[in-house]
DOMAR-309183 format. One record per atom (N, C-alpha, C, O): residue number from 1; atom name; residue in one letter; y, z, x. Coordinates in steps of 0.05 Angstrom, whole numbers. Layout:
BEGIN
+------+------+------+--------+--------+--------+
! resi ! name ! resn !  north !     up !   east !
+------+------+------+--------+--------+--------+
!  NUM !   CA !    a !      Y !      Z !      X !
...
+------+------+------+--------+--------+--------+
% end
This chain:
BEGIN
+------+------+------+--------+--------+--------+
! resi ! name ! resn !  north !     up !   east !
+------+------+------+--------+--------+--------+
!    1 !    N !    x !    904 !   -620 !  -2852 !
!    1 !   CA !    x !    912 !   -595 !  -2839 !
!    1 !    C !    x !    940 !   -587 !  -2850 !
!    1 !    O !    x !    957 !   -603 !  -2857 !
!    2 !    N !    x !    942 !   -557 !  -2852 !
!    2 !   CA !    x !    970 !   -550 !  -2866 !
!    2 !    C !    x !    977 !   -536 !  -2850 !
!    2 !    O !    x !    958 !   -525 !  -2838 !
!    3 !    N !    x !   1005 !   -528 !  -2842 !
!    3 !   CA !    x !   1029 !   -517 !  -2818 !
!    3 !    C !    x !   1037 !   -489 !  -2846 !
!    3 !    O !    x !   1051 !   -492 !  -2866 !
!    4 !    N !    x !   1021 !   -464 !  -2836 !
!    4 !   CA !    x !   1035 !   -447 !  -2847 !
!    4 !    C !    x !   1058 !   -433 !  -2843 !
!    4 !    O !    x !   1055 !   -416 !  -2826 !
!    5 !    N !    x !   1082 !   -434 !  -2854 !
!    5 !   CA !    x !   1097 !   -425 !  -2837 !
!    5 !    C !    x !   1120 !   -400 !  -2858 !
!    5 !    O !    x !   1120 !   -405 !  -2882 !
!    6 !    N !    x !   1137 !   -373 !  -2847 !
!    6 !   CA !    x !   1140 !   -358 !  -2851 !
!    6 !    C !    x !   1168 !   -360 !  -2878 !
!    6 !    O !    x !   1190 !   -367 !  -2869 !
!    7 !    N !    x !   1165 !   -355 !  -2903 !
!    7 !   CA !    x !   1186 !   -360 !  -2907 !
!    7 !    C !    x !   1212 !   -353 !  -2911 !
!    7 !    O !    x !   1226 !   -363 !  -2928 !
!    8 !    N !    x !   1217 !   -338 !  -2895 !
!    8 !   CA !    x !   1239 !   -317 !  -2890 !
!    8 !    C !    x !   1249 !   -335 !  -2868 !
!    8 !    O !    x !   1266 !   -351 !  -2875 !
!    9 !    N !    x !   1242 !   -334 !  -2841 !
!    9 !   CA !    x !   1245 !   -360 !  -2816 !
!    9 !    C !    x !   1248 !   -381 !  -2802 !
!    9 !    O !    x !   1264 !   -389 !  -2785 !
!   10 !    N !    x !   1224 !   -390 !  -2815 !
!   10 !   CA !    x !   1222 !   -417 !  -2820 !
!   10 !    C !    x !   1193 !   -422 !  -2792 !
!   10 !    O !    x !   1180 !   -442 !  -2786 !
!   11 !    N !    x !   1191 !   -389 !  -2781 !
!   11 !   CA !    x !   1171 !   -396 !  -2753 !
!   11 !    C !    x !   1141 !   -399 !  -2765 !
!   11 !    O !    x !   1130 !   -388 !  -2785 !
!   12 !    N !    x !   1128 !   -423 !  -2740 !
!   12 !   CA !    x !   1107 !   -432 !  -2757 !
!   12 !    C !    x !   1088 !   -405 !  -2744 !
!   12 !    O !    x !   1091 !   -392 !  -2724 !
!   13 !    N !    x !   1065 !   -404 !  -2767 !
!   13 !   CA !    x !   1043 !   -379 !  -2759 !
!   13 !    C !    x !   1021 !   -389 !  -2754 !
!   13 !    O !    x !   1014 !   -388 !  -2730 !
!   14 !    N !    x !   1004 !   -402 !  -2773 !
!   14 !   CA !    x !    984 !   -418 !  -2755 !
!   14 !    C !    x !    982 !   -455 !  -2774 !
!   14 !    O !    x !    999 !   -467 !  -2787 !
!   15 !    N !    x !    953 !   -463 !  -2763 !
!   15 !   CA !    x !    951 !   -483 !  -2775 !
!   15 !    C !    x !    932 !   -486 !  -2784 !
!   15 !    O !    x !    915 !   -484 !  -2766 !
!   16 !    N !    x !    920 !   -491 !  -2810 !
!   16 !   CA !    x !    897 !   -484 !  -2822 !
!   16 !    C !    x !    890 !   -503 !  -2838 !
!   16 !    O !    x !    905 !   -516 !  -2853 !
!   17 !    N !    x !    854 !   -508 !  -2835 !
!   17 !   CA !    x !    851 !   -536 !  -2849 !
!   17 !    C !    x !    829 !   -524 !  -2879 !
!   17 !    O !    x !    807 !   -514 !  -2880 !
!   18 !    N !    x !    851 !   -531 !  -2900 !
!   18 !   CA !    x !    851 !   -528 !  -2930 !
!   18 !    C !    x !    836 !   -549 !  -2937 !
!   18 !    O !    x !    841 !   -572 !  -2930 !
!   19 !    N !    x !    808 !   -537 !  -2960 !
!   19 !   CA !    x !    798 !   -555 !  -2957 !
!   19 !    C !    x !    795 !   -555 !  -3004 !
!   19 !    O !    x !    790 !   -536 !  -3018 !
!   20 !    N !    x !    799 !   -578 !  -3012 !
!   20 !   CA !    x !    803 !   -575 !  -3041 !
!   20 !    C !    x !    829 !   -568 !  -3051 !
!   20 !    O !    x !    844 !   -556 !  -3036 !
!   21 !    N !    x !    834 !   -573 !  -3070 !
!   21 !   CA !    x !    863 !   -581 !  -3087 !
!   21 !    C !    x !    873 !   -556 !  -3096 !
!   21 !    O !    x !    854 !   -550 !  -3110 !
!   22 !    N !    x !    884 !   -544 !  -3097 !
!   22 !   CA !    x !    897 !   -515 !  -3103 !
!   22 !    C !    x !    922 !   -516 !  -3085 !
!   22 !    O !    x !    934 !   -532 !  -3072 !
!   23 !    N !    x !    925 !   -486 !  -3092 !
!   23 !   CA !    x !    955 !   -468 !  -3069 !
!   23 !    C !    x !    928 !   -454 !  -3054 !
!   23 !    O !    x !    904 !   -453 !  -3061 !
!   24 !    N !    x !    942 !   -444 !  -3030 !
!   24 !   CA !    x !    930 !   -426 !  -3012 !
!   24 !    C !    x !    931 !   -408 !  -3020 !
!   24 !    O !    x !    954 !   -399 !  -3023 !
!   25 !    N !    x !    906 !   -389 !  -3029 !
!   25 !   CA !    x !    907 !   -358 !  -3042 !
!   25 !    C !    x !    893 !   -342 !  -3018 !
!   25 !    O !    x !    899 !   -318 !  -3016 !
!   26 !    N !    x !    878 !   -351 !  -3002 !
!   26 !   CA !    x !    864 !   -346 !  -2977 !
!   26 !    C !    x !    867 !   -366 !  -2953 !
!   26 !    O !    x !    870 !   -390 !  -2955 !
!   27 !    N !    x !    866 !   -352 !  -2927 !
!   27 !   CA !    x !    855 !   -371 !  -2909 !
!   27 !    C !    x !    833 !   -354 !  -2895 !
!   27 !    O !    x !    830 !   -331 !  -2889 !
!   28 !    N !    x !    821 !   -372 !  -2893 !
!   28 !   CA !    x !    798 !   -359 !  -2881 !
!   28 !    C !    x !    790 !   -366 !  -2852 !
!   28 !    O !    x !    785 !   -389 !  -2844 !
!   29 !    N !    x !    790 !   -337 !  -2832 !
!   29 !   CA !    x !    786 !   -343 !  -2806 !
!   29 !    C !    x !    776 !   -366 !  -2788 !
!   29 !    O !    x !    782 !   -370 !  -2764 !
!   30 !    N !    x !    762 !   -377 !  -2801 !
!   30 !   CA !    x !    748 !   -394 !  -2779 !
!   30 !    C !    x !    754 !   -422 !  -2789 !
!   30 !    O !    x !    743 !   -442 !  -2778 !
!   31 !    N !    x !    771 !   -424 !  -2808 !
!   31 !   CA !    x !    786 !   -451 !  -2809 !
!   31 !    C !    x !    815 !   -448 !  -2798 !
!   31 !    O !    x !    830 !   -467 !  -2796 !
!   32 !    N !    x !    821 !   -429 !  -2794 !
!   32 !   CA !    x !    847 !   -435 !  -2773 !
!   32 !    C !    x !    844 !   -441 !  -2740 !
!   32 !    O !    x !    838 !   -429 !  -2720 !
!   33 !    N !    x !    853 !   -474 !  -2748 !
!   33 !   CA !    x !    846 !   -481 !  -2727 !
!   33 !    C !    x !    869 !   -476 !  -2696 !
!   33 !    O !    x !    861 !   -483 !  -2674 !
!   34 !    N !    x !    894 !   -463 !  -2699 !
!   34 !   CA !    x !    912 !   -450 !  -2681 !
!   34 !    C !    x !    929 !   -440 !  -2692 !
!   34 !    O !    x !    942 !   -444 !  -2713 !
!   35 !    N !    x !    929 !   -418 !  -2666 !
!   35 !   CA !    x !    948 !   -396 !  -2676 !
!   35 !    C !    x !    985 !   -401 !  -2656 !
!   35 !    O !    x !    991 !   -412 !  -2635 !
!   36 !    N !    x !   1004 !   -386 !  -2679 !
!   36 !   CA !    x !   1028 !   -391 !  -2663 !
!   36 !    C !    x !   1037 !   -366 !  -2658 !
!   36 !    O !    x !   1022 !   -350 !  -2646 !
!   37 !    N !    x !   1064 !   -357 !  -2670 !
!   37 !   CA !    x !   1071 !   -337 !  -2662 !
!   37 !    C !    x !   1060 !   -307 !  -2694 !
!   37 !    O !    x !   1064 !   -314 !  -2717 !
!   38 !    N !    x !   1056 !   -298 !  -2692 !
!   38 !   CA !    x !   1047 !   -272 !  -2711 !
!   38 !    C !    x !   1031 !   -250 !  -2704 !
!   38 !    O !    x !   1015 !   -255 !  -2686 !
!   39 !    N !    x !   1029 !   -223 !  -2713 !
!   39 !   CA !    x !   1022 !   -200 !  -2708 !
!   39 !    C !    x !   1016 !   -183 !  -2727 !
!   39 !    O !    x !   1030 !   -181 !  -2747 !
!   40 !    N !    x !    987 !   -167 !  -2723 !
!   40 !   CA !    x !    977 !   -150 !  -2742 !
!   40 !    C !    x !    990 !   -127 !  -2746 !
!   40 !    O !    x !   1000 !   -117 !  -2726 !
!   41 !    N !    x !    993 !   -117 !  -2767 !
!   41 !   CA !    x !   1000 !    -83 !  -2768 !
!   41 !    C !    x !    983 !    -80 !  -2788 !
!   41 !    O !    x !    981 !    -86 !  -2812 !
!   42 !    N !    x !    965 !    -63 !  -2765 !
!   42 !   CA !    x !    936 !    -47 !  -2792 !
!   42 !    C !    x !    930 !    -61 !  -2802 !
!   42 !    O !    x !    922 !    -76 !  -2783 !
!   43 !    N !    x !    924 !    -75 !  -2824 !
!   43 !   CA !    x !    910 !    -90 !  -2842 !
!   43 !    C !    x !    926 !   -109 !  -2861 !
!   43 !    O !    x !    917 !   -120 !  -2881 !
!   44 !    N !    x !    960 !   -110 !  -2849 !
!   44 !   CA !    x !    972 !   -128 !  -2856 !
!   44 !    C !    x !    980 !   -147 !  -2829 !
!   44 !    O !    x !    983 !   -142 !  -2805 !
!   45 !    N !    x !    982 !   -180 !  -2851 !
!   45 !   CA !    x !    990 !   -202 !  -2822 !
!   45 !    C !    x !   1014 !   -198 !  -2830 !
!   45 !    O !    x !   1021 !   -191 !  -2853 !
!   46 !    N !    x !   1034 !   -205 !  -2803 !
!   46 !   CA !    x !   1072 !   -202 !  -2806 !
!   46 !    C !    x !   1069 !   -224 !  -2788 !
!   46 !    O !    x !   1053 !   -229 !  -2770 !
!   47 !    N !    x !   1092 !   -237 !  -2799 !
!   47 !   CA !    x !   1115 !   -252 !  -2777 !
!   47 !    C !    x !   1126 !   -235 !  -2758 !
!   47 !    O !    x !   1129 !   -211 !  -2764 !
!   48 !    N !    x !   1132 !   -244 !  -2734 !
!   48 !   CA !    x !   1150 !   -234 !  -2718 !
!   48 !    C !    x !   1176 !   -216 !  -2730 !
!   48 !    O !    x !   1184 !   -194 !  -2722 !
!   49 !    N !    x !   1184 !   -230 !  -2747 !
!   49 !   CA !    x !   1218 !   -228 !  -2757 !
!   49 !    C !    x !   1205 !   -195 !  -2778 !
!   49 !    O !    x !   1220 !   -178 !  -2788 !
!   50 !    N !    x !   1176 !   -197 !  -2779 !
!   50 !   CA !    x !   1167 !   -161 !  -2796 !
!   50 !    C !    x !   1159 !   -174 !  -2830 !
!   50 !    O !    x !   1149 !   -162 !  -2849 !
!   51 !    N !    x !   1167 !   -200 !  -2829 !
!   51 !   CA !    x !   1157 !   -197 !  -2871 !
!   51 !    C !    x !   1125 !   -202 !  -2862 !
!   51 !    O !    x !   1114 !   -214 !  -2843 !
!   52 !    N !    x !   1115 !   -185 !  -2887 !
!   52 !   CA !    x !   1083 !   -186 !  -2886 !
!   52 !    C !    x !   1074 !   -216 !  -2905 !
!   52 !    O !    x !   1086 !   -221 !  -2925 !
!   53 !    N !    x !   1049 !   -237 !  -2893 !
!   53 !   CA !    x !   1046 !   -256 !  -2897 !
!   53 !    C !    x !   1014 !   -253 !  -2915 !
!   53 !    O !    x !   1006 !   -266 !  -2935 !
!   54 !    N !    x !   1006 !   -239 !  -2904 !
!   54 !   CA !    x !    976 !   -235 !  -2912 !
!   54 !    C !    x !    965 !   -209 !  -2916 !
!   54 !    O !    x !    983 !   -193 !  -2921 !
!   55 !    N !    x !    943 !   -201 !  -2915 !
!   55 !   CA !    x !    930 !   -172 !  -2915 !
!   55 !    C !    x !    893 !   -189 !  -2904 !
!   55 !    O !    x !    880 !   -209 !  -2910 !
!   56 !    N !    x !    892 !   -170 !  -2887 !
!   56 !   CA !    x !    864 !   -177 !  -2873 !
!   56 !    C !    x !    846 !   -169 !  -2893 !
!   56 !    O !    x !    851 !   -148 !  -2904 !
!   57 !    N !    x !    824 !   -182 !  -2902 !
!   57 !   CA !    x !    801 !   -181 !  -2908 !
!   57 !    C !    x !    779 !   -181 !  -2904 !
!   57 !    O !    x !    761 !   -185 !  -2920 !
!   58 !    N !    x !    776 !   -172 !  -2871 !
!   58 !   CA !    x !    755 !   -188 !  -2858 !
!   58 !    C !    x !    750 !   -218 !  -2856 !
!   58 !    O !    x !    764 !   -228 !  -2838 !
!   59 !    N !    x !    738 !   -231 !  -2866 !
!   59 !   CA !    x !    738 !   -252 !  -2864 !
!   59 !    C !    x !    751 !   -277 !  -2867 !
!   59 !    O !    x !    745 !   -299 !  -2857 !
!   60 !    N !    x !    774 !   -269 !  -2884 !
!   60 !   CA !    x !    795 !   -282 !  -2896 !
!   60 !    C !    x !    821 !   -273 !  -2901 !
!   60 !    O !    x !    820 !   -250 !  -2909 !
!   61 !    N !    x !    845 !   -282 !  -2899 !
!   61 !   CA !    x !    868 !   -265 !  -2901 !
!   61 !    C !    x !    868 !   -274 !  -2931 !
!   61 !    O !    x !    858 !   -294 !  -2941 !
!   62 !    N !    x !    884 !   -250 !  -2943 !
!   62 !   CA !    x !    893 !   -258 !  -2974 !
!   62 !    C !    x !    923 !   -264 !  -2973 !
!   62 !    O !    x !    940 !   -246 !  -2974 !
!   63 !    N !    x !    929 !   -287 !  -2971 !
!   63 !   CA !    x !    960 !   -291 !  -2978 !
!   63 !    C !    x !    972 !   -274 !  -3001 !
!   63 !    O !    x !    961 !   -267 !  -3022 !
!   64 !    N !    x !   1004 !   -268 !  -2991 !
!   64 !   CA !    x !   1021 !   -259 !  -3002 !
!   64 !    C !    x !   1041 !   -290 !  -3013 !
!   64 !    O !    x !   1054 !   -304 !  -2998 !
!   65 !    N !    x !   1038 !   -294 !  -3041 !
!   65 !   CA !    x !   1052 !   -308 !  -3051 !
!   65 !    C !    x !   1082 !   -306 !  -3054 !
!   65 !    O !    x !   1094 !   -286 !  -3063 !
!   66 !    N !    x !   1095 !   -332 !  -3046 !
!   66 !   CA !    x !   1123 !   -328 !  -3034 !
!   66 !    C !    x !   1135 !   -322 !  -3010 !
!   66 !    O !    x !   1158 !   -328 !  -3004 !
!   67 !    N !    x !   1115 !   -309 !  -2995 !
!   67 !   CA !    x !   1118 !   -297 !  -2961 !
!   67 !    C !    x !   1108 !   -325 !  -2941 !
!   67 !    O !    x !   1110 !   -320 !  -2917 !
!   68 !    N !    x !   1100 !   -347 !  -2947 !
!   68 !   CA !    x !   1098 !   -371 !  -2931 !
!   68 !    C !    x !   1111 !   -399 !  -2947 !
!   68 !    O !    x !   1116 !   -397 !  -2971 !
!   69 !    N !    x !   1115 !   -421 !  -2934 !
!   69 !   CA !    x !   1111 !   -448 !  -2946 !
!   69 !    C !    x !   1091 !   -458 !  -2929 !
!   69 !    O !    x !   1083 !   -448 !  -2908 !
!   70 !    N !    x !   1083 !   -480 !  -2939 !
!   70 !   CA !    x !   1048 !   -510 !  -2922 !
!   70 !    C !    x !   1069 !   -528 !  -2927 !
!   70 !    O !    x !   1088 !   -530 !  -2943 !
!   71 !    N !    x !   1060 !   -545 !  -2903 !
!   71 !   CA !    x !   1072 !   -571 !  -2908 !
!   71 !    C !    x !   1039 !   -582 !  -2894 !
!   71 !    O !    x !   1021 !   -568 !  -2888 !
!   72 !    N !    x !   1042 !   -609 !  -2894 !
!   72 !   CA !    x !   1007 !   -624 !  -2886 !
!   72 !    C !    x !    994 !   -641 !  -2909 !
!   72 !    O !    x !   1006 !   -653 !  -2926 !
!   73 !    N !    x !    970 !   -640 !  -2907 !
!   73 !   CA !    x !    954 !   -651 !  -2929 !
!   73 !    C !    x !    930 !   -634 !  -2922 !
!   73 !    O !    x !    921 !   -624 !  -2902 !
!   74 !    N !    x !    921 !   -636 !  -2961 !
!   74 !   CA !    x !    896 !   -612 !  -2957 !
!   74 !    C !    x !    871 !   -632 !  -2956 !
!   74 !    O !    x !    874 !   -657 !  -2959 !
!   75 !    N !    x !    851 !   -622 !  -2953 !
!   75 !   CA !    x !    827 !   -644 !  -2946 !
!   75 !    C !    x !    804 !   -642 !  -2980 !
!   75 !    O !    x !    793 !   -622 !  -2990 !
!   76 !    N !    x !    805 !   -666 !  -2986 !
!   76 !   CA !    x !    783 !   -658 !  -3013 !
!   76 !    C !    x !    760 !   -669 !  -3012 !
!   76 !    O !    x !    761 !   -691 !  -3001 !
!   77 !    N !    x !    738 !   -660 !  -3019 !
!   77 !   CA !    x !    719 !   -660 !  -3016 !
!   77 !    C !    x !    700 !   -663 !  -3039 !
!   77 !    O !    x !    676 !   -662 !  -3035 !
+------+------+------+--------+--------+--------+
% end
């Protein structure tokens, strides 16, 4: 499981279980297994503090590279 968290802040957003060896270029809804503090605007995800983290996809958010750090371990398969 990886602790996404904002990198402007340091506040965590959710926690999401990554599955195979890469960076996070997506997360996808139904592997985030809890949510913390964050909020939609339209079809972008923000932190609290307003930097945009993602863009909704429907099914998957598309990370904004640079706008989070993971700390955790990813799961391989």
């Amino acid at each position: 499981m990886l602790v996404v968290r904002c990198s402007a802040c340091k506040r965590k957003i959710w926690k999401y279980d990554k599955i195979g060896p890469g960076e996070v270029l997506r997360c996808h809804k139904d592997r985030i297994k809890k949510h913390w503090l964050w909020q939609e605007a339209g079809y972008k995800v923000q932190c609290l503090c307003g930097k945009d983290i993602g863009i909704d996809k429907g099914s998957y958010f598309k990370m904004v590279a640079g706008a989070f750090t993971c700390s955790g371990t990813k799961r391989n398969i």
